[in-house]
C-alpha positions in Angstrom: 3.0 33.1 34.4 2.9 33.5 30.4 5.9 31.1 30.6 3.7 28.3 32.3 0.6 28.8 30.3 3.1 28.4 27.0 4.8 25.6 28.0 1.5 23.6 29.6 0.2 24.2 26.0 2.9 23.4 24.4 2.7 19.9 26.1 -0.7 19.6 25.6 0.0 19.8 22.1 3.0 17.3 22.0 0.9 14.9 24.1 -2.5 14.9 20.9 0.0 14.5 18.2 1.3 11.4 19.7 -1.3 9.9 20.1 -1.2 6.6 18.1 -3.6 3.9 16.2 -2.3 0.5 16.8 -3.5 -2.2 14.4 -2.4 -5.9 14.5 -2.8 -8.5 12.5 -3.2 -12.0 13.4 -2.3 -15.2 11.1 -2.7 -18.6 11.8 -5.5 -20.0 9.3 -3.9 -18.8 5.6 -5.1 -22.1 4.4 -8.7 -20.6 4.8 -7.5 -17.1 3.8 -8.3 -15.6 7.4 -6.8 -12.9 9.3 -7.7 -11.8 12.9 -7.5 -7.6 13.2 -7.5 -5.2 16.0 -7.4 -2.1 15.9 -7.0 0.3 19.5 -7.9 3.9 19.2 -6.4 6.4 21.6 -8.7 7.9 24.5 -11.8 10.2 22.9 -14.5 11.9 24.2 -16.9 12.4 21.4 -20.5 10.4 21.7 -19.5 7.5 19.2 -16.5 7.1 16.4 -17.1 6.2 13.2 -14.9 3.3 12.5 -14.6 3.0 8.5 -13.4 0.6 5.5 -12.1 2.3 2.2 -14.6 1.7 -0.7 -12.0 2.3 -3.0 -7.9 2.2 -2.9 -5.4 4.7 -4.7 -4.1 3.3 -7.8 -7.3 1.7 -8.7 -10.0 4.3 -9.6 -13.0 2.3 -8.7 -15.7 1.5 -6.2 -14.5 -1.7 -4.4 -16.5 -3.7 -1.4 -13.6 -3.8 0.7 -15.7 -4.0 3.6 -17.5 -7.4 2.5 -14.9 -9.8 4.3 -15.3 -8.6 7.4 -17.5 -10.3 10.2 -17.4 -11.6 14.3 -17.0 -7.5 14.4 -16.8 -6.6 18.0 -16.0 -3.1 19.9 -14.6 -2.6 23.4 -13.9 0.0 26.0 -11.0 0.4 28.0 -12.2 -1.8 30.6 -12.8 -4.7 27.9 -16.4 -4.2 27.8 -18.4 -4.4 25.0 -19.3 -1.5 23.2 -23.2 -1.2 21.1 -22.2 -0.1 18.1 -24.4 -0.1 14.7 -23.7 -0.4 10.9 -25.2 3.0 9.3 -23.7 2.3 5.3 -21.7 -0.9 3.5 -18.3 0.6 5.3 -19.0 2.5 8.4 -19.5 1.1 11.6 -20.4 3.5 14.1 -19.4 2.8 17.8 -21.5 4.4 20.6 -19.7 5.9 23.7 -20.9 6.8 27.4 -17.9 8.4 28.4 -14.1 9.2 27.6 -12.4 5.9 26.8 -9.7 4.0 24.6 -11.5 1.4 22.2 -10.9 -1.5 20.8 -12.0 -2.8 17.7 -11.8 -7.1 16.7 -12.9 -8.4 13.4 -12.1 -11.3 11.2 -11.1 -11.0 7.3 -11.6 -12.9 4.6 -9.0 -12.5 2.4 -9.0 -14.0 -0.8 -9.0 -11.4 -3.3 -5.4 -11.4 -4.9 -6.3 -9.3 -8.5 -7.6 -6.5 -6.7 -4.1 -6.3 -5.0 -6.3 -4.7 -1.8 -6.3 -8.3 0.7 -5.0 -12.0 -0.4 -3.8 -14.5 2.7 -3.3 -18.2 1.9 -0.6 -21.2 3.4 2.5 -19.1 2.1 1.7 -15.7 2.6 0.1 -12.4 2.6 -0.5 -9.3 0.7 -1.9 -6.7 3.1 -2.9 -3.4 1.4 -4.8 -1.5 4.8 -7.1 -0.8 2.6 -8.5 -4.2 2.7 -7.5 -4.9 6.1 -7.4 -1.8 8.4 -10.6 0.6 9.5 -9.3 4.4 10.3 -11.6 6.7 11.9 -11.2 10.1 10.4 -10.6 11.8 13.9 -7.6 9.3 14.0 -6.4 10.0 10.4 -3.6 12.3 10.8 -2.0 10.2 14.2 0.6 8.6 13.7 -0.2 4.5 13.0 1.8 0.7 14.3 1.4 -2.1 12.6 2.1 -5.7 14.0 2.0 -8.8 12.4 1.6 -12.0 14.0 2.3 -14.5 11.4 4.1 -18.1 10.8 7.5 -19.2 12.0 9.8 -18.4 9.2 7.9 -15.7 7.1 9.4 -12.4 6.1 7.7 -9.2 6.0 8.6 -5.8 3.5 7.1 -2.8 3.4 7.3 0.9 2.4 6.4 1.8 5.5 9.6 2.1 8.1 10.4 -1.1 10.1 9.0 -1.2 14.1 11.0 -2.9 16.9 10.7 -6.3 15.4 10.7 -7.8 11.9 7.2 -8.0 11.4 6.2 -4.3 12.7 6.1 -1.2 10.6 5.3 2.2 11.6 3.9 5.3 9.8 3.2 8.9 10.6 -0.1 8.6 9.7 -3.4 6.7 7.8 -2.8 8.1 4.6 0.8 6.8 4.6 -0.2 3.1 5.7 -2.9 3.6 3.6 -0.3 3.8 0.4 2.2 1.4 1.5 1.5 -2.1 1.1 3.0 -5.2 3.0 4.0 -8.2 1.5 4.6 -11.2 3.9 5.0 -15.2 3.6 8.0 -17.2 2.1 9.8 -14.9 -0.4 13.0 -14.2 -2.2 14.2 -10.9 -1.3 17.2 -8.6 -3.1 18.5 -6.0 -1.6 20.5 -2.6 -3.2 21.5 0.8 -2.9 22.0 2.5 -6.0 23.3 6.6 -5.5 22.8 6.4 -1.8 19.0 5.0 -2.1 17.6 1.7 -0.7 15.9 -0.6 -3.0 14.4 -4.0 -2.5 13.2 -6.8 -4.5 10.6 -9.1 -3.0 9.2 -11.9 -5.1 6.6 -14.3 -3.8 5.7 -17.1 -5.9 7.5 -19.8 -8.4 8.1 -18.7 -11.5 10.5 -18.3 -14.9 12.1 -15.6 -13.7 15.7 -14.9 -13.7 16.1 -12.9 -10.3 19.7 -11.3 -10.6 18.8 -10.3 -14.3 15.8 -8.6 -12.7 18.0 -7.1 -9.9 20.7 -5.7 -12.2 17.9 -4.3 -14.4 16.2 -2.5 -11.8 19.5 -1.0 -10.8 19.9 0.5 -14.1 16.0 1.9 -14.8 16.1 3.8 -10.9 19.2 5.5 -11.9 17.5 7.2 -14.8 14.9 9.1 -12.6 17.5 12.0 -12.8 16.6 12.5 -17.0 13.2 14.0 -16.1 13.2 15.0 -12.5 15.5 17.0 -10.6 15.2 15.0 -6.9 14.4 11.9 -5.6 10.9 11.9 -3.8 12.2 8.7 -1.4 15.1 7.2 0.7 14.0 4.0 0.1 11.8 2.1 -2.9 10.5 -1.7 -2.8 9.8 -3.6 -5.8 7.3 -6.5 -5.3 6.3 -9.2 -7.3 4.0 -12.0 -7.8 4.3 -14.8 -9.8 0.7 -16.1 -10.3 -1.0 -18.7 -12.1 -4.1 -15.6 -12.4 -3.8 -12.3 -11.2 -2.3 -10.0 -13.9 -2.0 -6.1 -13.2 0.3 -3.7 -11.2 -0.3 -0.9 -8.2 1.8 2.0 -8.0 2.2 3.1 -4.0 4.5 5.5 -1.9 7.9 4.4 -2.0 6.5 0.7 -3.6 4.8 -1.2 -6.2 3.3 -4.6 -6.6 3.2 -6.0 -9.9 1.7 -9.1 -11.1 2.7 -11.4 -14.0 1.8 -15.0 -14.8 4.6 -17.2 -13.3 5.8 -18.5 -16.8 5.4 -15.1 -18.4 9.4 -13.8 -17.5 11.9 -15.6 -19.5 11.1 -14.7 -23.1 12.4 -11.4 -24.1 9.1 -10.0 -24.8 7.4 -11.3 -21.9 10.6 -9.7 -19.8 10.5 -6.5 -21.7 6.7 -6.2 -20.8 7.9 -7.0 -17.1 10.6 -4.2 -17.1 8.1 -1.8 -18.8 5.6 -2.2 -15.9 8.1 -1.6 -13.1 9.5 1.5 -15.3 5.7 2.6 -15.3 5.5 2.1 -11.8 8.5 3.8 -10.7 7.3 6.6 -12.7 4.1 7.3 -10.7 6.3 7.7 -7.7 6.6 11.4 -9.2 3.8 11.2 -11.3 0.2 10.7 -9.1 2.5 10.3 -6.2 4.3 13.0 -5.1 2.0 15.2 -7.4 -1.6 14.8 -8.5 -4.2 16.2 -10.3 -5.9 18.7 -7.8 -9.6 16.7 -7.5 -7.4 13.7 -5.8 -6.1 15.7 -3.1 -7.1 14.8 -0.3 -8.0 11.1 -0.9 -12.0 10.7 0.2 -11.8 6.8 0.9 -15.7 6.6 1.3 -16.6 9.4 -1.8 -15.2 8.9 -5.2 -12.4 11.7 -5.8 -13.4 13.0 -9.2 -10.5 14.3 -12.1 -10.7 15.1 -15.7 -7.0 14.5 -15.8 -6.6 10.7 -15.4 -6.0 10.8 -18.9 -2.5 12.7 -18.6 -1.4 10.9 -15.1 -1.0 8.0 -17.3 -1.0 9.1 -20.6 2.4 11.0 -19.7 3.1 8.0 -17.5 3.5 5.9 -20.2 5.0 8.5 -23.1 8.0 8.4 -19.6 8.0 4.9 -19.5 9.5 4.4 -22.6 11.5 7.4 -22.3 13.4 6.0 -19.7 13.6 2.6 -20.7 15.5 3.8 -24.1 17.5 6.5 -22.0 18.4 3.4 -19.2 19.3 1.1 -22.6 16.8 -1.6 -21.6 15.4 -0.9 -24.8 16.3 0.4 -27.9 14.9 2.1 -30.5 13.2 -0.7 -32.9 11.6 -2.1 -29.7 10.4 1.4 -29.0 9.0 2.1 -32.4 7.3 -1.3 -31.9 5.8 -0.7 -28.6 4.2 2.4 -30.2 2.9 0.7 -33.7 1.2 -1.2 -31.4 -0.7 1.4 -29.4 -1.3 2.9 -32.3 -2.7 0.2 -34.0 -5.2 -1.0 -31.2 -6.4 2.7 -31.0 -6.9 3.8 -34.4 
């Protein structure tokens, strides 16, 4: 009998944990910068859910209004009726419930904010960052998470995240890992490498002066320096992504990924590449450094509450003291350009 009452348990448990949030995303307007979401919670019982927007995304230590693009918001049961539901602050939207049900969430997005690296969609493609696309409910946090895209005819999509059963679906173990893992999609020019049995990828999105084998072969030798400073690997799998723009500037470090930002003519000179190859080697370093560690107030991420540290002066203070450390251990740059860097830095400080 204490064999039964084991196993049922057992099952029981197996059953919750795969439970999974399936979000899809829904592109046929990127002139007008829209995107149609859903989002299809498994079965609850509880009175309402609280359906919620990030206020702020990891890598960029501020209060955002991520939840400002979102309207034609609309909840469902099981059945496909409609749910009451009620706004209760800017990024919670709380859905009422009569009984045990699946719901269903539909909202539009307005995505047009490329700088912030949280949402941009237009005619040739889309940065998605869940952040400012994706509402998680925290009961639904920790289940795993599927994400389909529904986008043009002859678009690619990359991701962190681990590929679904089609091109344009990724999968995660949970929020906090989608969360993190951003998804480039549109017309792009994409590299891909192994270097000391890792998977890398290069995705570039936009027109620009860059030189995309130099950038590949360079890449290859900065992730082989990871070794100087740390003793293992914290991924399988990294993807470098890039925009050439004509505005946004700036850089996100994620995961396994990073999205960096340059102005599209701002590549082929050797300073303007060197600043280039300094961001990704900054980056890269924050896969260790505020990645697979972090000061101790970050953890866990509060997406609603700022997360408050005294230390976000040494995650990239020693971020950038590494950046150059492996940039002159990789030879990408030698010593006078080091020396220069730091004059520099100096000189704008003091």
């Amino acid at each position: 009998m204490k064999k039964i009452l084991v196993a049922a348990a057992l099952l029981l448990v197996t059953t919750v944990a795969k439970a999974t949030t399936y979000y899809q995303l829904s592109i046929d307007q990127g002139a007008h910068h829209l995107g149609d979401v859903s989002v299809s919670f498994d079965k609850t019982g509880q009175s309402y859910i609280d359906a919620k927007f990030p206020a702020w995304r990891t890598g960029r230590y501020d209060i955002l209004n991520l939840a400002n693009g979102v309207r034609y918001f609309k909840a469902t049961d099981a059945q496909g009726e409609a749910l009451k539901w009620q706004k209760i602050d800017k990024s919670t939207w709380r859905i009422f419930l009569h009984e045990p049900t699946n719901v269903t969430l539909s909202y539009q997005v307005y995505a047009n904010e490329l700088g912030l690296r949280a949402r941009h969609i237009d005619d040739t493609h889309a940065f998605i960052d869940a952040s400012g696309f994706f509402m998680y409910s925290e009961a639904a946090r920790n289940e795993p998470v599927s994400v389909q895209l529904e986008v043009p005819k002859g678009w690619r999509s990359v991701s962190g995240m681990n590929k679904g059963k089609n091109p344009h679906q990724f999968v995660a173990p949970n929020y906090d890992v989608l969360v993190d893992s951003p998804i480039e999609t549109g017309i792009n020019e994409l590299h891909s490498f192994t270097v000391d049995n890792r998977d890398y990828e290069l995705v570039i999105w936009g027109e620009g002066n860059y030189d995309s084998e130099k950038m590949v072969a360079d890449l290859k030798t900065l992730v082989q320096t990871g070794h100087v400073v740390w003793d293992e690997y914290p991924y399988e799998r990294y993807v470098f992504m890039v925009h050439a723009t004509s505005g946004a500037r700036g850089a996100t470090e994620h995961l396994n990924s990073t999205i960096i930002q340059r102005h599209r003519d701002k590549f082929a000179k050797r300073e303007d590449y060197l600043g280039f190859i300094a961001t990704a080697a900054h980056e890269f370093i924050h896969t260790w450094n505020v990645k697979a560690y972090r000061p101790e107030g970050m953890v866990p991420y509060d997406y609603i509450a700022p997360n408050y540290t005294r230390l976000l002066w040494l995650a990239e203070g020693s971020t950038s003291y590494l950046e150059d450390h492996l940039l002159l251990r990789s030879g990408l740059m030698t010593n006078k350009g080091s020396l220069k860097t730091w004059l520099s830095v100096l000189t704008v400080t003091y």
